[in-house]
C-alpha positions as CSV (number, residue, x, y, z in Angstrom):
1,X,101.5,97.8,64.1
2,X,103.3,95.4,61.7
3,X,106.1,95.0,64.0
4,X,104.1,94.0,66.8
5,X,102.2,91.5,65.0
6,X,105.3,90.2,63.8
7,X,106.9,90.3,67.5
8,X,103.0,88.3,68.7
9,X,103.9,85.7,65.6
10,X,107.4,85.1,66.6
11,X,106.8,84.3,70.4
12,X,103.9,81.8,69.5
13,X,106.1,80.2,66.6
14,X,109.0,79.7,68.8
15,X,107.1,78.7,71.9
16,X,108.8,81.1,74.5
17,X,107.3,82.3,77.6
18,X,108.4,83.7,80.7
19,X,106.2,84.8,83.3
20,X,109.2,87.1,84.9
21,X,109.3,89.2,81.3
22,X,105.6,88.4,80.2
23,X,104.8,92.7,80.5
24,X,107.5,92.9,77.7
25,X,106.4,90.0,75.6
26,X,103.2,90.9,75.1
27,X,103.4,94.5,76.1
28,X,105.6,95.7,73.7
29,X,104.2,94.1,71.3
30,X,100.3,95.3,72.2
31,X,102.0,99.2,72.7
32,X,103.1,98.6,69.2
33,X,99.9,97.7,67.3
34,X,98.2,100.8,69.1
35,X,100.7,103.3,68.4
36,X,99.9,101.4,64.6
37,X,96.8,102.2,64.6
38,X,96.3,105.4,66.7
39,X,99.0,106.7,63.7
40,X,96.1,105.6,61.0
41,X,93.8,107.8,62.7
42,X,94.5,110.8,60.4
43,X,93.8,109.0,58.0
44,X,90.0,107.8,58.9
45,X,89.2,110.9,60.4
46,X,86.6,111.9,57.6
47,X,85.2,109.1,56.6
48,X,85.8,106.0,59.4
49,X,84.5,102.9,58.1
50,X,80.9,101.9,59.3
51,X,82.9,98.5,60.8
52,X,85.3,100.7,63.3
53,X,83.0,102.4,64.3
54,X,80.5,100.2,65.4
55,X,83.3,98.3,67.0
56,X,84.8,101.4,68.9
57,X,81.1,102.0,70.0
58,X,80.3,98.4,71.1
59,X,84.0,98.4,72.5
60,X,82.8,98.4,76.3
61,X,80.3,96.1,75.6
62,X,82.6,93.8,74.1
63,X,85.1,93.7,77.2
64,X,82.4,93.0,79.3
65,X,80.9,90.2,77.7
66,X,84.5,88.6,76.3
67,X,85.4,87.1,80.1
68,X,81.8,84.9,79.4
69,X,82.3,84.3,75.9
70,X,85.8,82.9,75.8
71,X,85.0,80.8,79.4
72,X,81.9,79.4,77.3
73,X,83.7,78.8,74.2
74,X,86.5,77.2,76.5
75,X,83.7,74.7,77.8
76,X,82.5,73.7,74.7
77,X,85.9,73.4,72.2
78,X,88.1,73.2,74.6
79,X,91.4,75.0,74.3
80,X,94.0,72.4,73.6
81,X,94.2,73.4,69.8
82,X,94.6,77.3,69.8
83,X,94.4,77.7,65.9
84,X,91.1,77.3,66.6
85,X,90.1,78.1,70.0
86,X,91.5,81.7,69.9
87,X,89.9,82.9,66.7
88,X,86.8,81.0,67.4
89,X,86.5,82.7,71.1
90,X,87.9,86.0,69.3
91,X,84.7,86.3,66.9
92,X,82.4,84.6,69.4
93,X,83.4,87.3,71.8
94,X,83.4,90.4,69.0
95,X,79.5,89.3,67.9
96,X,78.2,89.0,71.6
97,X,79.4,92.3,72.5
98,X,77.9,94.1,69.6
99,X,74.5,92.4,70.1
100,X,75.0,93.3,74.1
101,X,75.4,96.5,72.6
102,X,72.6,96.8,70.4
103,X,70.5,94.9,72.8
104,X,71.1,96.5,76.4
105,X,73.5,98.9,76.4
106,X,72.3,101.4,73.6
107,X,68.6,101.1,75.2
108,X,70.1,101.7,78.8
109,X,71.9,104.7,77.3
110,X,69.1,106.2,75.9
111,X,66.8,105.8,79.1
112,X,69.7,107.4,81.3
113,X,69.3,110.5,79.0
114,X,65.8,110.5,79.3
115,X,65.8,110.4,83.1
116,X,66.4,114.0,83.9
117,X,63.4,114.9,81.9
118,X,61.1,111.9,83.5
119,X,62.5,113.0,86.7
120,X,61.7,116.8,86.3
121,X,58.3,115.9,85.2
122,X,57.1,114.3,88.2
123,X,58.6,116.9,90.2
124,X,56.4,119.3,88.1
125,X,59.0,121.3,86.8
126,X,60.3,122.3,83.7
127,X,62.6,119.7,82.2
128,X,66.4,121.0,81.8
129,X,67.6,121.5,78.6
130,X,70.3,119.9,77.6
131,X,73.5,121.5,77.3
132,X,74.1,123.5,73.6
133,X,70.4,123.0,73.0
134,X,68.7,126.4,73.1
């Protein structure tokens, strides 16, 4: 993980970009951070901090709402400093997932699991239990 952080610094530092080699330049360097942290997994296993995991839950959420969030905080800061504009558009983008996730998706979730029940009792037949539930 260190190395591709290191890799991420190095390109931005130096300024080089190439659009023919861009899957390497910032592939390699992504591959490397997740290898990083998939190999701190063991680790975490028992006792994952509250912060991960609300962040792996509200992980969807927070790709869907991040193409919004960084075109909105594009609009409003602009982008021409990106010492600010990516960690700004970063944590903007983090907080509007989770509260899409607290907000909408969690209740969605829960209705879907409801349904076959709802849907059984307006059939008038038993509802299904689920499965591993006696």
């Amino acid at each position: 993980a260190a190395g591709g952080v290191v890799l991420l610094v190095a390109m931005l530092l130096t300024g080089f970009r190439s659009d023919l080699f861009r899957p390497l330049l910032w592939g390699l360097p992504a591959a490397l951070i997740v290898a990083g942290a998939l190999a701190l997994e063991p680790l975490f296993a028992r006792h994952a901090p509250r912060a991960l995991v609300a962040l792996g839950n509200a992980s969807y959420a927070i790709y869907l709402c991040h193409f919004a969030v960084v075109d909105l905080v594009a609009r409003a800061m602009g982008v021409l400093n990106p010492w600010v504009f990516v960690p700004t558009a970063f944590a903007v983008s983090i907080a509007a997932g989770l509260a899409f996730h607290r907000l909408a998706e969690r209740p969605l979730i829960a209705g879907a699991r409801r349904l076959p029940g709802l849907l059984a009792l307006l059939r008038g037949a038993p509802a299904a239990q689920p499965v591993g539930q006696p």
